[in-house]
N, CA, C and O of each residue as an XYZ file, in Angstrom:
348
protein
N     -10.266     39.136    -15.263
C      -9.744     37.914    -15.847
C     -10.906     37.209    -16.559
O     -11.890     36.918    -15.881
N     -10.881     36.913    -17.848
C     -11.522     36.311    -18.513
C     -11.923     34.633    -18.224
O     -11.326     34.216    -17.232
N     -12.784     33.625    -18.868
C     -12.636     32.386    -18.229
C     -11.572     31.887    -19.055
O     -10.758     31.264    -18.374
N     -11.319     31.929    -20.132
C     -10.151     31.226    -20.374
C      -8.963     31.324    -19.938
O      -8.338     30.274    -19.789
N      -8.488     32.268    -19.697
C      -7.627     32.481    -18.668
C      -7.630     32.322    -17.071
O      -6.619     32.710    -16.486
N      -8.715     31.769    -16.298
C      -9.374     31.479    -15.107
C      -9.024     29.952    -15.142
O      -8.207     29.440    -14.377
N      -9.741     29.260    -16.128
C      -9.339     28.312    -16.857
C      -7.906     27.471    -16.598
O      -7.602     26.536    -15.857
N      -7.229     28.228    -17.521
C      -5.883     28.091    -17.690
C      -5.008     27.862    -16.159
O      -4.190     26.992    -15.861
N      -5.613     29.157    -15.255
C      -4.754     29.176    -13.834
C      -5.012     28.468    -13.152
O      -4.346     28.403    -12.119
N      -6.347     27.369    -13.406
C      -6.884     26.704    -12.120
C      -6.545     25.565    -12.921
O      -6.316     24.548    -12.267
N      -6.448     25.466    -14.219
C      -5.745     24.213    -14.236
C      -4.117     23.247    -14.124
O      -3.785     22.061    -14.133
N      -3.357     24.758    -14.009
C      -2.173     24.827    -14.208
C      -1.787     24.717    -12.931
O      -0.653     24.274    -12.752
N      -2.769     25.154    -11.502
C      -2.577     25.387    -10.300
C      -2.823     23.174     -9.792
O      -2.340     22.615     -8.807
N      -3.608     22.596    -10.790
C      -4.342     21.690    -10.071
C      -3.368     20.431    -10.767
O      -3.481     19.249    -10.441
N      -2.581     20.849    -11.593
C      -1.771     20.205    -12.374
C      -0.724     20.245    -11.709
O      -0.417     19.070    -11.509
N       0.280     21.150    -11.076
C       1.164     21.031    -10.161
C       1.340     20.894     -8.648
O       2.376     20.968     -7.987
N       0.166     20.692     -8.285
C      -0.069     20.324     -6.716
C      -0.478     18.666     -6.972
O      -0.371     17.827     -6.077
N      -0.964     18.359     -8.355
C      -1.036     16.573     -8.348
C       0.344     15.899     -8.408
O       0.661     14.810     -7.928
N       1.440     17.165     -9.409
C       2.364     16.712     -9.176
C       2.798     16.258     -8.262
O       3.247     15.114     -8.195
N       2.731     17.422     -6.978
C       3.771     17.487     -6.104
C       3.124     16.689     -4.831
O       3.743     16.610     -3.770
N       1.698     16.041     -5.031
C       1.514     14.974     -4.381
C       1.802     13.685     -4.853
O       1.931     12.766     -4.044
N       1.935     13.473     -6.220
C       2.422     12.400     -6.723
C       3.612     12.071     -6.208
O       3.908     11.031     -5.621
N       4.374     13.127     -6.485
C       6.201     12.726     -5.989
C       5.772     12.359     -4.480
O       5.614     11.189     -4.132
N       5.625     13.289     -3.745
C       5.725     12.994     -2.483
C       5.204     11.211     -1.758
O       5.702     10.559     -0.840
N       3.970     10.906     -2.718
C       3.395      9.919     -2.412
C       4.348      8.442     -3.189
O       3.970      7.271     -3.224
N       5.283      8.867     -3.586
C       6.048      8.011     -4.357
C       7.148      7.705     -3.649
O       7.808      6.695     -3.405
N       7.172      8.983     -3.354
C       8.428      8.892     -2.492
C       8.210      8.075     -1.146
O       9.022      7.216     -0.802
N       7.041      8.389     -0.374
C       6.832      7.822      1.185
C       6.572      6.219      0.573
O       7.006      5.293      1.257
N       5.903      5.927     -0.641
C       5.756      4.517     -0.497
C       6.889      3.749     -0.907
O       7.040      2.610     -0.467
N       7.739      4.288     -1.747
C       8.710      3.678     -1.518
C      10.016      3.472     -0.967
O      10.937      2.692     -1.211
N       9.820      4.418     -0.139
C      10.666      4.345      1.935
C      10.351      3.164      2.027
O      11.139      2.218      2.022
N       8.494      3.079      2.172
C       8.225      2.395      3.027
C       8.138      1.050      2.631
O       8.032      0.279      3.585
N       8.154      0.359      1.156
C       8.878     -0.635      0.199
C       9.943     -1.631      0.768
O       9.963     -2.823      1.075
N      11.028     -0.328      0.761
C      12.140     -0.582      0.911
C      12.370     -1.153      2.501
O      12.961     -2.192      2.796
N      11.716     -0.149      3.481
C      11.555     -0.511      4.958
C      11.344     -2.064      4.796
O      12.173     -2.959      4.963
N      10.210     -2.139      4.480
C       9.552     -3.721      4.461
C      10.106     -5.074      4.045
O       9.910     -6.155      4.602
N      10.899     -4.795      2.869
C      11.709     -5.605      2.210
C      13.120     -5.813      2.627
O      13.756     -6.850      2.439
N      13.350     -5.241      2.936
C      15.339     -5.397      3.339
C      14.946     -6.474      4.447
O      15.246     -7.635      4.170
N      14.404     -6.273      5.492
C      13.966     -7.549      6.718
C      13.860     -8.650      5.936
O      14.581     -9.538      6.392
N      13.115     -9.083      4.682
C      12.096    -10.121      4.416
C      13.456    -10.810      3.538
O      13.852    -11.966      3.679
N      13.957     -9.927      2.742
C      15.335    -10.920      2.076
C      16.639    -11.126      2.658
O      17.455    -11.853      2.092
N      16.994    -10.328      4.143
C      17.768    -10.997      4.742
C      17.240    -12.219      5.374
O      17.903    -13.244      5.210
N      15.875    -12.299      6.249
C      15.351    -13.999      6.386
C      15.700    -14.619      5.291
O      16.657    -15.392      5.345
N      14.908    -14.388      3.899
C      15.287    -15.064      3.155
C      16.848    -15.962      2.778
O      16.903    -17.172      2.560
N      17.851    -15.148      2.775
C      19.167    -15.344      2.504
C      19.623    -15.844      3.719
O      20.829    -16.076      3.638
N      19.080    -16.148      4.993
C      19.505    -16.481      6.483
C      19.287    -18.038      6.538
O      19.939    -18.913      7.107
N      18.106    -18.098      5.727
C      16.975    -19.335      6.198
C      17.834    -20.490      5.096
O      18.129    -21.670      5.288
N      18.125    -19.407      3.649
C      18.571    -20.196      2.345
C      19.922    -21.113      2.341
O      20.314    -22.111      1.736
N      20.409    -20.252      3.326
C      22.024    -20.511      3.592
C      22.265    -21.340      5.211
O      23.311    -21.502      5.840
N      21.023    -21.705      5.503
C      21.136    -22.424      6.876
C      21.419    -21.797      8.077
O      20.943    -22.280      9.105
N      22.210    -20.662      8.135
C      22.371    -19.911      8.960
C      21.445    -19.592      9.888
O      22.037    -19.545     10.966
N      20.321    -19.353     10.029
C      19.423    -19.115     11.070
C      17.828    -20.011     10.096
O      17.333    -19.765      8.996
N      17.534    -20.876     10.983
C      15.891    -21.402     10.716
C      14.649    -20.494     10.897
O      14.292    -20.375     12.070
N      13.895    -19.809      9.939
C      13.028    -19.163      9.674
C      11.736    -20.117     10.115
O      11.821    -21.127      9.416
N      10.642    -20.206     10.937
C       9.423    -20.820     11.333
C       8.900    -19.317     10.275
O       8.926    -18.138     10.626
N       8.367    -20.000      8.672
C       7.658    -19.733      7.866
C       5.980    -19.406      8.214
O       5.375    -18.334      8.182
N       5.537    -20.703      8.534
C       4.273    -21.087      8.942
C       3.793    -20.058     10.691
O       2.748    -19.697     11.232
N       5.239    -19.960     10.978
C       4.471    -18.985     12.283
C       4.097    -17.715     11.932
O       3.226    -16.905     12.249
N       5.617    -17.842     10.697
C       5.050    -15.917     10.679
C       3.983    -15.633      9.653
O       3.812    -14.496      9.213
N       3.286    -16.640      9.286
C       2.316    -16.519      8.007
C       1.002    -16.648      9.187
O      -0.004    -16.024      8.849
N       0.932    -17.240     10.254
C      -0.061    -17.310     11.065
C      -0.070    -16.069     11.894
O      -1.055    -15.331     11.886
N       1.057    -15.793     12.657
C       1.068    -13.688     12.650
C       0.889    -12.703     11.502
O       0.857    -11.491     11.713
N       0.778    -13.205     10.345
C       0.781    -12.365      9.155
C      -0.767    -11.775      9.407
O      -1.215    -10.663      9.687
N      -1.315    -13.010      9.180
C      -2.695    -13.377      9.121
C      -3.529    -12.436     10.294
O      -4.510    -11.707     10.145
N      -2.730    -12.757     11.520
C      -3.908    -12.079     12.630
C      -4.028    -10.630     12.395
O      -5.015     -9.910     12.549
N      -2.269    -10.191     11.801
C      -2.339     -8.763     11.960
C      -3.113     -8.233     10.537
O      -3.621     -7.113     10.482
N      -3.127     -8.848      9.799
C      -3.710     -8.433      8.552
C      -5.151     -8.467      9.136
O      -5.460     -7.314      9.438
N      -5.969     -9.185      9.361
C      -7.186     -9.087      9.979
C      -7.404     -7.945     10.785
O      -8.432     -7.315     10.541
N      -6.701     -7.554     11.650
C      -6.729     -6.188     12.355
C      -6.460     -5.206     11.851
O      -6.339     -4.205     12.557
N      -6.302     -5.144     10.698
C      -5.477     -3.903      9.946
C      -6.440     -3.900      8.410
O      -6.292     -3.236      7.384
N      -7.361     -4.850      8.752
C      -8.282     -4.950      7.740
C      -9.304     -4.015      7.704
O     -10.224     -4.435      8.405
N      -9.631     -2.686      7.093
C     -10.054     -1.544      6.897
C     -11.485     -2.139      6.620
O     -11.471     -2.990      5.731
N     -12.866     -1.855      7.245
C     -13.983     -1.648      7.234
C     -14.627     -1.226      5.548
O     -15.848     -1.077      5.502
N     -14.093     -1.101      4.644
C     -14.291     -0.953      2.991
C     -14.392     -1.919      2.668
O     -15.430     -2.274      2.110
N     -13.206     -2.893      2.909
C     -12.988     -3.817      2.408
C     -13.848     -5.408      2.526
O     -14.124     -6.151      1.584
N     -14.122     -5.604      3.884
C     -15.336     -6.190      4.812
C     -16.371     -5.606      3.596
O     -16.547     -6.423      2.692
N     -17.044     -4.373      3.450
C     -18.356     -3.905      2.568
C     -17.904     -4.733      1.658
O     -18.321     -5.878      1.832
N     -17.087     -4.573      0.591
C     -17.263     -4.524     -0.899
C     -17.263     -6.067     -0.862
O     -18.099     -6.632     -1.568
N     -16.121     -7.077      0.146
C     -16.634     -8.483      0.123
C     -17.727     -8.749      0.092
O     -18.172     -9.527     -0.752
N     -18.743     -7.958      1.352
C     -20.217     -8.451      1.833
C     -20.945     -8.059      0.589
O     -21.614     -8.980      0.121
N     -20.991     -6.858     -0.112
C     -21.667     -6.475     -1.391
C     -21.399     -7.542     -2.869
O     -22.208     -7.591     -3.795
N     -20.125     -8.321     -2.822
C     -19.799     -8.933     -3.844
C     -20.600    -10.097     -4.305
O     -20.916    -10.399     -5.455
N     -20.999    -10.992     -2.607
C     -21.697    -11.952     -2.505
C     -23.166    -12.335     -2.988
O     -24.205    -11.827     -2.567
N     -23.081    -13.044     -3.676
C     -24.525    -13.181     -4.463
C     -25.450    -13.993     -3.437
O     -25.185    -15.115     -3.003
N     -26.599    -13.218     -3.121
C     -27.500    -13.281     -2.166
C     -28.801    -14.151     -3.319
O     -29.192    -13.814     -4.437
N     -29.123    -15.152     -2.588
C     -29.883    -15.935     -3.014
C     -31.728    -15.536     -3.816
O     -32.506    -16.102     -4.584
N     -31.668    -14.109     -2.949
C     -33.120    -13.739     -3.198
C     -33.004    -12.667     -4.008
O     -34.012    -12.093     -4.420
């Protein structure tokens, strides 16, 4: 096999496995979209219509703790790296 044709197979090979992680990754995030959201606009439509009282402020203060715990160690760096250090 020549390289252009080596070429050709490894790109054709690297081109349809991005596909088929693309779909797949499209697909799980937007399960998981959808998971997330159907909860958040029935509160919404519960709270809008009087029907059940939503404590906003509690669940933004549980939002908060769990987001902090779920706050990935990258993210902590690139804040601490962003900060303009005096010296």
């Amino acid at each position: 096999m020549n390289f252009d044709t080596q070429l050709i197979t490894k790109c054709t090979l690297g081109f349809f496995m991005g596909i088929s992680v693309g779909l797949i990754f499209r697909y799980f995030l937007f399960r998981i979209l959808l998971f997330i959201s159907i909860p958040i606009i029935a509160m919404l439509v519960l709270d809008y219509t009087g029907m059940v009282s939503v404590d906003w402020l509690f669940l933004k203060e549980k939002w908060d703790k769990i987001f902090v715990f779920l706050t990935p160690t990258a993210i902590s760096i690139y804040s601490y790296l962003k900060q303009s250090h005096p010296y």
